[in-house]
ChimeraX commands (.cxc) that place a marker at each C-alpha (Angstrom):
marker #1 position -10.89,-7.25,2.15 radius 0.5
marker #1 position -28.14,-15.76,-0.82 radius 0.5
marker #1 position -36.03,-20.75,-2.11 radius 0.5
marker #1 position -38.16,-23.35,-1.99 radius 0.5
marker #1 position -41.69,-23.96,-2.99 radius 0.5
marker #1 position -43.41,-26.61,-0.07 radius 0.5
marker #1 position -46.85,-28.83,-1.81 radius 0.5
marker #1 position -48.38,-31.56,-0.93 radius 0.5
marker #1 position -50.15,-34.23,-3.37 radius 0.5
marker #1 position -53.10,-36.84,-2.60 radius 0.5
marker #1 position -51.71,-40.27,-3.38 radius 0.5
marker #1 position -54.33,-41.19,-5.90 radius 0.5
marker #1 position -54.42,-40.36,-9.94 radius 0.5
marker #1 position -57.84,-38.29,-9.72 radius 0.5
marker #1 position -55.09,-34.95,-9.37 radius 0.5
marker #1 position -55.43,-32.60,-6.29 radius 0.5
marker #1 position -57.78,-33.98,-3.41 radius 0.5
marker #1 position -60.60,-31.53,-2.31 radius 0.5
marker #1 position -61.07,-31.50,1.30 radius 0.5
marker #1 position -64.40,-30.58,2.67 radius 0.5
marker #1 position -65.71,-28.54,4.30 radius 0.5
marker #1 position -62.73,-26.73,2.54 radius 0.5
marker #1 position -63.48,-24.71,-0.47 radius 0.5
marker #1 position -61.71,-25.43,-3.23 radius 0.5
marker #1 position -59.61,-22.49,-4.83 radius 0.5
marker #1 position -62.02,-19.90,-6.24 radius 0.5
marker #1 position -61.37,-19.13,-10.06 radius 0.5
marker #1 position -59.05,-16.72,-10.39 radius 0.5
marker #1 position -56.26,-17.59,-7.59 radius 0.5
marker #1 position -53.06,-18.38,-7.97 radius 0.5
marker #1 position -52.53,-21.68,-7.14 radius 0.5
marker #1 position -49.89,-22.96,-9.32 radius 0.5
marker #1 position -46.65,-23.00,-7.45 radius 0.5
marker #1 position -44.98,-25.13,-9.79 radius 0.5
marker #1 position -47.69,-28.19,-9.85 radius 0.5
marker #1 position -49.46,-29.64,-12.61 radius 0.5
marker #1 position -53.19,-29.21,-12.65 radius 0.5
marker #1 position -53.53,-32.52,-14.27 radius 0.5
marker #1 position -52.07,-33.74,-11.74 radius 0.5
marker #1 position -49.36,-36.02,-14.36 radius 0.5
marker #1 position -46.47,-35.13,-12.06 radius 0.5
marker #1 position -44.66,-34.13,-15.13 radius 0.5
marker #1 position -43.09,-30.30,-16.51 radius 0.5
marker #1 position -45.88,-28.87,-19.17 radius 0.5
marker #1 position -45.10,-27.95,-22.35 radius 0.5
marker #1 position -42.05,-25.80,-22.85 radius 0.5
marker #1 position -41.01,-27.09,-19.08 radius 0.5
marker #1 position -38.23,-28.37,-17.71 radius 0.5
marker #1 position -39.17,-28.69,-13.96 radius 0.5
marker #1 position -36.84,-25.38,-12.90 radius 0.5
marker #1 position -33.59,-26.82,-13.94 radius 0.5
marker #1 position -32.91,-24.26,-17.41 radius 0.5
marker #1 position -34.18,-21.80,-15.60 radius 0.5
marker #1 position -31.74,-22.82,-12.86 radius 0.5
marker #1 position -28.44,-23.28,-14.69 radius 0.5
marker #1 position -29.48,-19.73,-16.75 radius 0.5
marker #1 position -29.41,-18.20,-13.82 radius 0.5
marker #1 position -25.97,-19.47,-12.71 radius 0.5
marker #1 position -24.40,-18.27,-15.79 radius 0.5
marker #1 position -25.85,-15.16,-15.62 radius 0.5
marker #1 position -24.07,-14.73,-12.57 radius 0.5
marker #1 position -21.11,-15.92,-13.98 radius 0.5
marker #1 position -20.86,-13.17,-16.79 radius 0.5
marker #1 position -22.35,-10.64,-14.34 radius 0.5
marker #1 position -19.53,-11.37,-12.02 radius 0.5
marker #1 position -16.81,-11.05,-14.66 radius 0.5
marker #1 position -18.64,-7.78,-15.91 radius 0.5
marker #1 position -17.99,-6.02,-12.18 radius 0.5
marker #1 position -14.56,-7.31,-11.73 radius 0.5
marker #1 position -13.35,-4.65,-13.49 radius 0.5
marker #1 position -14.97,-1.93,-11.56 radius 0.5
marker #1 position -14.45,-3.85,-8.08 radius 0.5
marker #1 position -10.73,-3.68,-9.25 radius 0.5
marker #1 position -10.74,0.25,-9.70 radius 0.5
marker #1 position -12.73,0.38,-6.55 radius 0.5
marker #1 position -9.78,-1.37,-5.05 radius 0.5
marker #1 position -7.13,1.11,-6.23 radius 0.5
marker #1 position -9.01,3.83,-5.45 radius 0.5
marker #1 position -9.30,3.45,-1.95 radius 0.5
marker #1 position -5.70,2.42,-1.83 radius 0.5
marker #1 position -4.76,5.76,-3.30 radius 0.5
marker #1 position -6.98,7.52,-0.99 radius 0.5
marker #1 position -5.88,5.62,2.31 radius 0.5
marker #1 position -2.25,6.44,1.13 radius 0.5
marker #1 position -2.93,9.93,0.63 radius 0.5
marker #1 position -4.73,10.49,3.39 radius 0.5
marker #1 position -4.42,7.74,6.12 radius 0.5
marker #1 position -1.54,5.76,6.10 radius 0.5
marker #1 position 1.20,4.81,4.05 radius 0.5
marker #1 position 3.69,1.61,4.56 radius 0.5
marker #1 position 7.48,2.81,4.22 radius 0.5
marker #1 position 10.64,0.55,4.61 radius 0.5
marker #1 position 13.99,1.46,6.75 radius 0.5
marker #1 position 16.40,1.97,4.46 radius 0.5
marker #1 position 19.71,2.27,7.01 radius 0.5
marker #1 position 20.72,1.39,10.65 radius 0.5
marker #1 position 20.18,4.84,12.31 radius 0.5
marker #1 position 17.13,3.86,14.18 radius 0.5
marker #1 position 18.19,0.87,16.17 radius 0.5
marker #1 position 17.38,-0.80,18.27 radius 0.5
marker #1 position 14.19,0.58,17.75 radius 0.5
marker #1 position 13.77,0.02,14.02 radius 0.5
marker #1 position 16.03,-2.07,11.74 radius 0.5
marker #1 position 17.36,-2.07,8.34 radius 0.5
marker #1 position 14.32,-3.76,6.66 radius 0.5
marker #1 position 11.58,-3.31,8.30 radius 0.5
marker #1 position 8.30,-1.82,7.46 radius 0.5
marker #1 position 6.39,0.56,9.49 radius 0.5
marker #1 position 2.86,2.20,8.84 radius 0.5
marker #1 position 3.05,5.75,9.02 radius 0.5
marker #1 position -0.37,8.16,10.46 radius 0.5
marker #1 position -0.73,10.85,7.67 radius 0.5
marker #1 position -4.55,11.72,9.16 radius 0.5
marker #1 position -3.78,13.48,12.29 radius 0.5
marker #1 position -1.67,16.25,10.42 radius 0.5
marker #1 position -5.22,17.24,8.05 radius 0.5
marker #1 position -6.81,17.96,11.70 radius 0.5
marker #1 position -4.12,20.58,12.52 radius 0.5
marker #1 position -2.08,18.40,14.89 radius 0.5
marker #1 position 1.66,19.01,14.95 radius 0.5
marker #1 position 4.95,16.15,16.04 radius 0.5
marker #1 position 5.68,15.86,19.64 radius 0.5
marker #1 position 8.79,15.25,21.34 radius 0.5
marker #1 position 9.44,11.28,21.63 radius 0.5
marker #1 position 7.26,10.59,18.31 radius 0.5
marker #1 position 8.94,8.47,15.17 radius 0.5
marker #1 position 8.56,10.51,12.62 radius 0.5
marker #1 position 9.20,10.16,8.70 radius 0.5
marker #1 position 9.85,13.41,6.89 radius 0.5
marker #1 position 11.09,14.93,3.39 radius 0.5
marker #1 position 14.65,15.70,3.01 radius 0.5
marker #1 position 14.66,19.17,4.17 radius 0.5
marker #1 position 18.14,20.19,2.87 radius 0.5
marker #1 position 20.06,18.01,0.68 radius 0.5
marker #1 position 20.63,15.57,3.90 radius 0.5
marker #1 position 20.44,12.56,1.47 radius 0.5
marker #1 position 23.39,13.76,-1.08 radius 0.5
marker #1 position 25.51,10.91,-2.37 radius 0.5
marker #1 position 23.06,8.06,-1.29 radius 0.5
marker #1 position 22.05,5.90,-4.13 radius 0.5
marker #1 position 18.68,5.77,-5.17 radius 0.5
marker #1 position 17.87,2.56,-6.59 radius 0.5
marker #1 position 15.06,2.01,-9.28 radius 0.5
marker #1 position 12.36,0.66,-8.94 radius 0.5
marker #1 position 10.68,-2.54,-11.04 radius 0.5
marker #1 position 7.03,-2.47,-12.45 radius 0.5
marker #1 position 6.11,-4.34,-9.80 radius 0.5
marker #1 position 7.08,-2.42,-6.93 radius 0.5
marker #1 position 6.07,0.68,-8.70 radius 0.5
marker #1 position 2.74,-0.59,-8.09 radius 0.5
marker #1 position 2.96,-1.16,-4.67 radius 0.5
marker #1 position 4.38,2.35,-4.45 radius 0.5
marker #1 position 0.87,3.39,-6.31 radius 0.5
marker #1 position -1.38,2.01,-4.17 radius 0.5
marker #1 position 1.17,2.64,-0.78 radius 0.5
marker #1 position 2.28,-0.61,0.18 radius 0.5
marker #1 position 6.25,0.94,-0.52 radius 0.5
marker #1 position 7.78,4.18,-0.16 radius 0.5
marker #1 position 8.40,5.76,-3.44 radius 0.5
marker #1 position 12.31,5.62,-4.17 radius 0.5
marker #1 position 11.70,10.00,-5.75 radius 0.5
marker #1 position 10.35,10.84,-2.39 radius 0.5
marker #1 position 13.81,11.02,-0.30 radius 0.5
marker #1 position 12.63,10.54,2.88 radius 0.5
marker #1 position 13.85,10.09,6.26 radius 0.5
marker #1 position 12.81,8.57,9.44 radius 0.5
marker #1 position 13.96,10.62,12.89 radius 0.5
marker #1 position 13.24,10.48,16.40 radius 0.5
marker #1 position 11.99,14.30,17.62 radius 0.5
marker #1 position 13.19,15.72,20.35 radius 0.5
marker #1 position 12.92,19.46,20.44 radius 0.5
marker #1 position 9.70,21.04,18.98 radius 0.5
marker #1 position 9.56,25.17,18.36 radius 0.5
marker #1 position 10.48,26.90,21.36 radius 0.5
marker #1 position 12.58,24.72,22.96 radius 0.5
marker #1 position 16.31,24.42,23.99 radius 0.5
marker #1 position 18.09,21.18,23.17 radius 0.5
marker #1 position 21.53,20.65,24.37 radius 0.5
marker #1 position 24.45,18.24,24.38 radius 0.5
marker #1 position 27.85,18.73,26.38 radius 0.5
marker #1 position 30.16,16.13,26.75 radius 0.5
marker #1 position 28.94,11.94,26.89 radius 0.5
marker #1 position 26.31,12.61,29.12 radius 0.5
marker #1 position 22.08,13.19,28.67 radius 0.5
marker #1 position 20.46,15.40,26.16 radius 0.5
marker #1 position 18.79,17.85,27.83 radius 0.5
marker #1 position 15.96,19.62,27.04 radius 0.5
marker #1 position 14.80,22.73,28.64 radius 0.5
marker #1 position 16.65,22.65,31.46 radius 0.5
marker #1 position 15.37,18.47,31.87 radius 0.5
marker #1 position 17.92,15.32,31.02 radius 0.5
marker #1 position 15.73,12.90,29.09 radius 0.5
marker #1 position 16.35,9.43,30.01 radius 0.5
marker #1 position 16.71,7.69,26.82 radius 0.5
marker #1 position 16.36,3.31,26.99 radius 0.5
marker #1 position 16.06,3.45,23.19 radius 0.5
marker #1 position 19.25,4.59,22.53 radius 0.5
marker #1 position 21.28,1.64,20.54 radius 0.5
marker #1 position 23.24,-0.07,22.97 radius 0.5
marker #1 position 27.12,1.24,23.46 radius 0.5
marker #1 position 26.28,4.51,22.56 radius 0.5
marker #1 position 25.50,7.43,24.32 radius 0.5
marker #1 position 22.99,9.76,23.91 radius 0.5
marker #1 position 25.51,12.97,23.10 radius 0.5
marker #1 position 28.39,12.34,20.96 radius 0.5
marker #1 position 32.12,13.05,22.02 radius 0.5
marker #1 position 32.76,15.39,18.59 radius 0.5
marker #1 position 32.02,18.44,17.61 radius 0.5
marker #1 position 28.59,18.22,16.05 radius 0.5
marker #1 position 27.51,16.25,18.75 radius 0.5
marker #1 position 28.09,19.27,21.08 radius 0.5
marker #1 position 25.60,21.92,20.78 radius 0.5
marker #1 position 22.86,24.10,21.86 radius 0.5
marker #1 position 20.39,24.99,20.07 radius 0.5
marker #1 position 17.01,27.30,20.02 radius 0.5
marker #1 position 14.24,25.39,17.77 radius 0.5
marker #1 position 12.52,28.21,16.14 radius 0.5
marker #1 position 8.59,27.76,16.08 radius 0.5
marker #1 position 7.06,25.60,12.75 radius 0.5
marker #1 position 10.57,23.96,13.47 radius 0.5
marker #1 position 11.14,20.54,15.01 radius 0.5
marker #1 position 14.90,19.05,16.44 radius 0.5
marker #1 position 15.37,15.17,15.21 radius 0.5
marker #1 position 17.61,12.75,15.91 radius 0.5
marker #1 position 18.79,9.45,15.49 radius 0.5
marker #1 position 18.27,6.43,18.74 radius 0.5
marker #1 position 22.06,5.07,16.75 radius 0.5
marker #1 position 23.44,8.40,17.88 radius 0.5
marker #1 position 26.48,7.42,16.50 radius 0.5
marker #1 position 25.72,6.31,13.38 radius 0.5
marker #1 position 22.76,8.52,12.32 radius 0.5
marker #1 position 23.01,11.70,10.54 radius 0.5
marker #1 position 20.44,13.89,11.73 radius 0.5
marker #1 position 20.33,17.19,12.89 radius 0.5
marker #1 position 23.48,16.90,14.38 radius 0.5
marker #1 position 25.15,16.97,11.39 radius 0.5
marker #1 position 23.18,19.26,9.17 radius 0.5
marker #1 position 23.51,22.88,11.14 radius 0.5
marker #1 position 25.49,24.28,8.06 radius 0.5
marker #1 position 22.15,23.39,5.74 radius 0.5
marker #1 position 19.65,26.05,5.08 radius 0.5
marker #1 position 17.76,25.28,8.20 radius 0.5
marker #1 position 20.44,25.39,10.58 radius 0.5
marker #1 position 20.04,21.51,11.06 radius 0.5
marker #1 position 15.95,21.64,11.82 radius 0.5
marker #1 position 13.13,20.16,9.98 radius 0.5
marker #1 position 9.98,22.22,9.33 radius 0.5
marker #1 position 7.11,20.86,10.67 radius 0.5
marker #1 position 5.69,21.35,6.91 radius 0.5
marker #1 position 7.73,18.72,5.19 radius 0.5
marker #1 position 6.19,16.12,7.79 radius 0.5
marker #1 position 4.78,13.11,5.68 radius 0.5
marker #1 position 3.10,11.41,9.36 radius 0.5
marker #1 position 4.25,9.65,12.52 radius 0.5
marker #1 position 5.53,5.80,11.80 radius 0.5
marker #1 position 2.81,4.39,14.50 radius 0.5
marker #1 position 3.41,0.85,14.27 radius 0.5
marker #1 position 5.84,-1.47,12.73 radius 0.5
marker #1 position 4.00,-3.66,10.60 radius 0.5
marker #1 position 6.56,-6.24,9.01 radius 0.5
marker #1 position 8.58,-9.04,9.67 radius 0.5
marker #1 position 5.72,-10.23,11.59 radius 0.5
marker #1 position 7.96,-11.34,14.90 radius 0.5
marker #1 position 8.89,-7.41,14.99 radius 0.5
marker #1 position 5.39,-6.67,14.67 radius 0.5
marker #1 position 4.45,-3.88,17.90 radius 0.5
marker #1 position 3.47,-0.06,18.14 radius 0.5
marker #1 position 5.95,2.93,18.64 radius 0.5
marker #1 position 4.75,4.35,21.79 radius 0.5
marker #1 position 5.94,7.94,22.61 radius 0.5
marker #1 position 8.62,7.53,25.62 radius 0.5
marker #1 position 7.73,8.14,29.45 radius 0.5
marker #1 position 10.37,10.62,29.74 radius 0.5
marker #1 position 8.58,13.21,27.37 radius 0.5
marker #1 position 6.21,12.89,29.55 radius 0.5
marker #1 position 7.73,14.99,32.14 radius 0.5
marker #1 position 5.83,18.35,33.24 radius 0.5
marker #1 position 9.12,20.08,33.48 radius 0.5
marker #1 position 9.61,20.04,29.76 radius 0.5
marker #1 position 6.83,22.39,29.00 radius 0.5
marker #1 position 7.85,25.03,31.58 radius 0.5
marker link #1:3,4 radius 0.2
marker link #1:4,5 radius 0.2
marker link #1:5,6 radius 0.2
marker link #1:6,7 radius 0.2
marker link #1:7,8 radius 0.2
marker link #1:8,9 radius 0.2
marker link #1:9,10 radius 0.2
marker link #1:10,11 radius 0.2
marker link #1:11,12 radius 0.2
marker link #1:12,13 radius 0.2
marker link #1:13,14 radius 0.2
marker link #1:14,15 radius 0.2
marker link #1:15,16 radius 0.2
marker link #1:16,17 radius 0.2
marker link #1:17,18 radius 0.2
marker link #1:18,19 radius 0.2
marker link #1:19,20 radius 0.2
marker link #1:20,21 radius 0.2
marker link #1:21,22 radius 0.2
marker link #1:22,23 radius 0.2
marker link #1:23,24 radius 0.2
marker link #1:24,25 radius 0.2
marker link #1:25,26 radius 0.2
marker link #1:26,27 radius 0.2
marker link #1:27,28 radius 0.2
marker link #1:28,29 radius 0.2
marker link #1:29,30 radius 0.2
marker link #1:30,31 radius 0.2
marker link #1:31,32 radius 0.2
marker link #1:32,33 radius 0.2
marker link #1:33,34 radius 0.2
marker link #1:34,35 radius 0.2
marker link #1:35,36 radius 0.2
marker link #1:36,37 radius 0.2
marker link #1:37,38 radius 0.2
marker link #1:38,39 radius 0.2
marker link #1:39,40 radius 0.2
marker link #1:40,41 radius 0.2
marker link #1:41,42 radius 0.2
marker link #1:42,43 radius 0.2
marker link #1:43,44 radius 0.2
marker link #1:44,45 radius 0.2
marker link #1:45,46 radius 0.2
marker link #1:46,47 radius 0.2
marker link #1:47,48 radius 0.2
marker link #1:48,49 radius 0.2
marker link #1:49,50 radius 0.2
marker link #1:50,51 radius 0.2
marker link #1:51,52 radius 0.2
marker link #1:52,53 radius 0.2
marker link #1:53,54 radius 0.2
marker link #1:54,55 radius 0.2
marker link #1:55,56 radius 0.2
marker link #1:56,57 radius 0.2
marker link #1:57,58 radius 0.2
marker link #1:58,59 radius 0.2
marker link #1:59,60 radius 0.2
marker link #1:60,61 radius 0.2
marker link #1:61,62 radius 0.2
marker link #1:62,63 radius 0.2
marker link #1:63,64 radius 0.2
marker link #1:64,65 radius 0.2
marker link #1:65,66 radius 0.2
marker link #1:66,67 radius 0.2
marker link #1:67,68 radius 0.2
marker link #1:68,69 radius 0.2
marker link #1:69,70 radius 0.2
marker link #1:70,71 radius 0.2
marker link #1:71,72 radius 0.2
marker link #1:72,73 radius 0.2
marker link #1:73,74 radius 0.2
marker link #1:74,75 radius 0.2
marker link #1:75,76 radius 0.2
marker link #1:76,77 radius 0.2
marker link #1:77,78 radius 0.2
marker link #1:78,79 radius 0.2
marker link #1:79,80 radius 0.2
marker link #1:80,81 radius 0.2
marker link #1:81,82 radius 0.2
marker link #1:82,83 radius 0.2
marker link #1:83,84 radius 0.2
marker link #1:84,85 radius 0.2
marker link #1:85,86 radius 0.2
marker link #1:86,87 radius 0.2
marker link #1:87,88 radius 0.2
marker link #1:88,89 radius 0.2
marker link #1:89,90 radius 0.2
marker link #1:90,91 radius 0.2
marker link #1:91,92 radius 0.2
marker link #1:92,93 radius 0.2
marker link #1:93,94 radius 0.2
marker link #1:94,95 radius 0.2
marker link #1:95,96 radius 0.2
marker link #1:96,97 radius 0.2
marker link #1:97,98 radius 0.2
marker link #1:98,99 radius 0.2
marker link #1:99,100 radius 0.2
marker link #1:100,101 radius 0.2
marker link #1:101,102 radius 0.2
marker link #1:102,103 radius 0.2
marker link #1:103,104 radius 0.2
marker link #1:104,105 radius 0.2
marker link #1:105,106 radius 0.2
marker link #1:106,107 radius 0.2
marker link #1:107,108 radius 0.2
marker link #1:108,109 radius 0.2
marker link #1:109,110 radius 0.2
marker link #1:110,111 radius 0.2
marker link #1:111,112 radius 0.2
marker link #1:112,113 radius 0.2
marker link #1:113,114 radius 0.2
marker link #1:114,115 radius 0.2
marker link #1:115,116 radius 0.2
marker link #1:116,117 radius 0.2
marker link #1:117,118 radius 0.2
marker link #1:118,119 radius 0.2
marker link #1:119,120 radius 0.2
marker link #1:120,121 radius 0.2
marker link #1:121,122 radius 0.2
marker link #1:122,123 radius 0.2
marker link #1:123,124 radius 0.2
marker link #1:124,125 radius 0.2
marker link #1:125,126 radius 0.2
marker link #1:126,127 radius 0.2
marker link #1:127,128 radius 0.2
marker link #1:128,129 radius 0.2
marker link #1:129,130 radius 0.2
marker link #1:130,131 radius 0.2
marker link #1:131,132 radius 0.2
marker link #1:132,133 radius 0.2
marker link #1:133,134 radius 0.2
marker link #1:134,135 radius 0.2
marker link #1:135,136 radius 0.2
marker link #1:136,137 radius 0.2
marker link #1:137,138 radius 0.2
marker link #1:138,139 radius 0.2
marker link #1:139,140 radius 0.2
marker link #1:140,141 radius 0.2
marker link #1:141,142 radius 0.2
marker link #1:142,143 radius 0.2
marker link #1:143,144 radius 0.2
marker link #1:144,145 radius 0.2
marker link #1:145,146 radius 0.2
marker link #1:146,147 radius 0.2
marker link #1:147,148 radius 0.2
marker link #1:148,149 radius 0.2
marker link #1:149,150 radius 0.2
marker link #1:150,151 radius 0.2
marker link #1:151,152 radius 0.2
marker link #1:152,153 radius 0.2
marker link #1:153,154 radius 0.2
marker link #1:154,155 radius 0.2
marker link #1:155,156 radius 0.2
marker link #1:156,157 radius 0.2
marker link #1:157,158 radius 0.2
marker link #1:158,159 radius 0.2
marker link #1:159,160 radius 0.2
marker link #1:160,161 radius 0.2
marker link #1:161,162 radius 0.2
marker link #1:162,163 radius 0.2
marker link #1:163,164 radius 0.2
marker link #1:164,165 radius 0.2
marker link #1:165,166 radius 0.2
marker link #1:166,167 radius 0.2
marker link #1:167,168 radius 0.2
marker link #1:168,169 radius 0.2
marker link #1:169,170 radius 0.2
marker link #1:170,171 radius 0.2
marker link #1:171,172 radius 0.2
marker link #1:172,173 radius 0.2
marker link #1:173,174 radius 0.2
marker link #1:174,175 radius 0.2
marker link #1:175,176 radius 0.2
marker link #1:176,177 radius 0.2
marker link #1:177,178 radius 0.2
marker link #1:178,179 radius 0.2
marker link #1:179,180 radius 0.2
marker link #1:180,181 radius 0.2
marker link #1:181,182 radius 0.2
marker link #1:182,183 radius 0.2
marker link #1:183,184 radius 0.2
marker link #1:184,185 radius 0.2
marker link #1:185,186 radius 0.2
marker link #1:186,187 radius 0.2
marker link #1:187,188 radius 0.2
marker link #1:188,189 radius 0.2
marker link #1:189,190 radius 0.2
marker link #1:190,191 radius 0.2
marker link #1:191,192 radius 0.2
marker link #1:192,193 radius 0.2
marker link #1:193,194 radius 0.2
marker link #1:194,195 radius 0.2
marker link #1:195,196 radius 0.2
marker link #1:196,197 radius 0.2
marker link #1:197,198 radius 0.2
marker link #1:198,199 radius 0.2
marker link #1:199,200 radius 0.2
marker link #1:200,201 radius 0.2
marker link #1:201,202 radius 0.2
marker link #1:202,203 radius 0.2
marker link #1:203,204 radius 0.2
marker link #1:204,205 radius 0.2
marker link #1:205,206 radius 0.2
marker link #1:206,207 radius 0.2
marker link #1:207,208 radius 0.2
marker link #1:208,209 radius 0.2
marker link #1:209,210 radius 0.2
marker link #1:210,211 radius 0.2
marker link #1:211,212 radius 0.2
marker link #1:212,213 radius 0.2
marker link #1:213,214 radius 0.2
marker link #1:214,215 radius 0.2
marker link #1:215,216 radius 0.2
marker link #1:216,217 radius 0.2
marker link #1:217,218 radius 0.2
marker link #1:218,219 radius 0.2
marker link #1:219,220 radius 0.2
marker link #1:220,221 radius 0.2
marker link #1:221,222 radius 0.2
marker link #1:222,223 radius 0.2
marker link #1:223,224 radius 0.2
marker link #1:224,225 radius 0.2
marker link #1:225,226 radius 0.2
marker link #1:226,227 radius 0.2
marker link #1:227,228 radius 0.2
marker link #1:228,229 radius 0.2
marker link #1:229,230 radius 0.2
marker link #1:230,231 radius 0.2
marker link #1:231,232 radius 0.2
marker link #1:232,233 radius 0.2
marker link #1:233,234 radius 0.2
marker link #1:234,235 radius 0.2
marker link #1:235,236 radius 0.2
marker link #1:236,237 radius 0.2
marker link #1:237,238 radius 0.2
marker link #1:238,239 radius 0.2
marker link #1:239,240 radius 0.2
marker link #1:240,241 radius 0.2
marker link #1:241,242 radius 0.2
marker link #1:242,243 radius 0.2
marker link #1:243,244 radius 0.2
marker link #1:244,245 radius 0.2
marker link #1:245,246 radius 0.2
marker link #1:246,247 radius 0.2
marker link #1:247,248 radius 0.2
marker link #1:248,249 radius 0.2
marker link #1:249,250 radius 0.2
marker link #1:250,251 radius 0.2
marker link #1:251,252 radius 0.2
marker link #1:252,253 radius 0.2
marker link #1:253,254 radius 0.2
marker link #1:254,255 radius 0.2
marker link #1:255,256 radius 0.2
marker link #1:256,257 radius 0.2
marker link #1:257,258 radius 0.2
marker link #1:258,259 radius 0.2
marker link #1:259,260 radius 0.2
marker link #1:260,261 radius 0.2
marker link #1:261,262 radius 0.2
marker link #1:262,263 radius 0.2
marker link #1:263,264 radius 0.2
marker link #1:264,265 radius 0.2
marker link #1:265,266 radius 0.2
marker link #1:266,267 radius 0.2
marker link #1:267,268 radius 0.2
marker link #1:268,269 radius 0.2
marker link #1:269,270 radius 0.2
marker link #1:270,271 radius 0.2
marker link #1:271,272 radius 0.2
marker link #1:272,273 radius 0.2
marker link #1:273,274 radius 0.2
marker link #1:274,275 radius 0.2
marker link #1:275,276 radius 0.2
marker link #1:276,277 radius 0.2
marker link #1:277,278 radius 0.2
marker link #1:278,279 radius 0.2
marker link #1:279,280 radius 0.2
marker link #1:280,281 radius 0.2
view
C-alpha cells in the first residue's frame, strides 16, 4: 500500500570553437561530457553513444527488482501479522444476534491497541470476545480452505479455532443490571433507552432468563445481544462457570467500524444513553 548532459557545438568541421577573450580549458579539466574532441560527432572506440549503457541499466533493475520481491513480500506479511496482533483484526458476523446493528455477513474491524495501554470495555461498546464458558457448544465449526487460512494469517478473517463472539456491554464491574417484566434494562438505578434494539423486540425478555438482577463483579463485564430475542448472551449463560459474565481478560478488542459490504460501511459509536451521569453514581 527517478539526467541530461546540455553542449553546444560550433557549426563548422574545425571541432570546438574557441571564443576569445575566453580561455580555452586549461589541461587537465574535465571537459568531456560525452563530446568528441575531434569533434566527428560520432561514439569513440568501444562507444555506443549511452544506449548499452542505457538498456544495462534497465535490466539491472529488472533483476534487482525481482531479487527484492521476495523480501518486500515478507515485509508485507510481517506487518500484517503485527497489525493483527496488535492493532486491528477484520472478523465476520457469523449469526443474527446483533441486528439491526450488525448483520449476518458483515465484516467489522476490531481495536486490539487500546487494551495494551491498560484501557478496559465500557458500557454501550461492541465488543468481540473468547467464548468464556462453553457458550458456543453444538455450533458447527466449519473448515477452513488454504486460501482463507491465509487471510486468517495475515487478519483479513477470523480464525474458525478462535470461538468468538460479538456482544453489546452493558454492565461493567460494579454495577447492577436488571430486567423485570417487557420494559427497560436498567442499570444502576437508570433505564437505558435502547434505539438499537432489533425492531419488535423489547429490550427485557418475557421468560425466565430474561428476568434477572445481577451484581457484575469487578474484572467482569455484563453483554448482551441488540436481537434480545434471538441472542444468547448473558442471559442465558448464568448456570456457566461465570455466572453468565465475561472477564474483561478474554477481550480480543472493540469492533470500531464495520468495514464490508461497502453500502454498510459506518463506525459503531458508543450510545448517548451511556452517557448519562447517573450511571456512574
Amino acid at each position: 500500500m527517478g539526467d541530461a548532459a546540455v553542449g553546444a557545438r560550433s557549426g563548422g568541421g574545425d571541432g570546438w570553437r574557441r571564443r576569445s577573450p575566453e580561455p580555452g580549458p586549461q589541461e587537465g579539466e574535465d571537459v568531456t561530457h560525452g563530446s568528441d574532441p575531434e569533434g566527428s560527432g560520432g561514439p569513440g572506440p568501444g562507444e555506443d553513444g549511452g544506449q548499452g549503457a542505457r538498456r544495462g541499466s534497465s535490466n539491472q533493475q529488472v533483476r534487482s527488482f525481482w531479487k527484492e520481491l521476495p523480501l518486500l513480500v515478507v515485509i508485507a506479511l510481517v506487518l500484517a501479522l503485527v497489525i493483527k496482533t496488535f492493532l486491528l483484526q477484520a472478523f465476520s458476523i457469523p449469526s443474527d444476534s446483533m441486528q439491526n446493528t450488525l448483520q449476518r455477513g458483515d465484516r467489522v474491524l476490531v481495536d486490539k491497541l487500546t487494551p495494551w495501554f491498560g484501557a478496559e470495555p465500557e458500557r454501550g461498546e461492541v465488543i468481540v470476545f473468547h467464548d468464556p464458558d462453553n457458550w458456543l457448544a453444538g455450533q458447527p465449526v466449519e473448515e477452513p480452505n488454504a486460501f482463507q487460512k491465509v487471510l486468517t494469517w495475515v487478519g483479513l478473517m477470523p480464525s474458525s479455532e478462535e470461538r468468538d463472539l460479538i456482544k453489546r456491554v452493558i454492565g461493567v464491574g460494579g454495577d447492577t443490571v436488571e430486567c423485570r417484566g417487557t420494559g427497560k434494562v436498567v442499570v444502576n438505578g437508570v433505564a437505558l433507552d435502547e434505539p438499537y434494539v432489533f425492531p419488535g423486540n423489547t429490550p427485557c425478555s418475557d421468560d425466565d432468563a430474561g428476568q434477572f438482577k445481577v451484581k457484575v463483579p469487578e474484572g467482569y463485564l455484563w453483554v448482551m445481544g441488540d436481537h434480545r430475542q434471538n441472542s444468547k448472551d448473558s442471559r442465558y449463560n448464568q448456570e456457566d462457570a461465570h455466572n453468565g459474565m465475561v472477564p474483561v481478560d478474554d477481550v480480543v478488542g472493540r469492533a470500531v467500524v464495520k468495514a464490508w459490504p461497502i453500502d454498510r460501511w459506518g463506525t459503531l459509536p458508543v450510545p448517548e444513553t451511556f452517557d448519562q451521569p447517573a450511571l456512574n453514581k
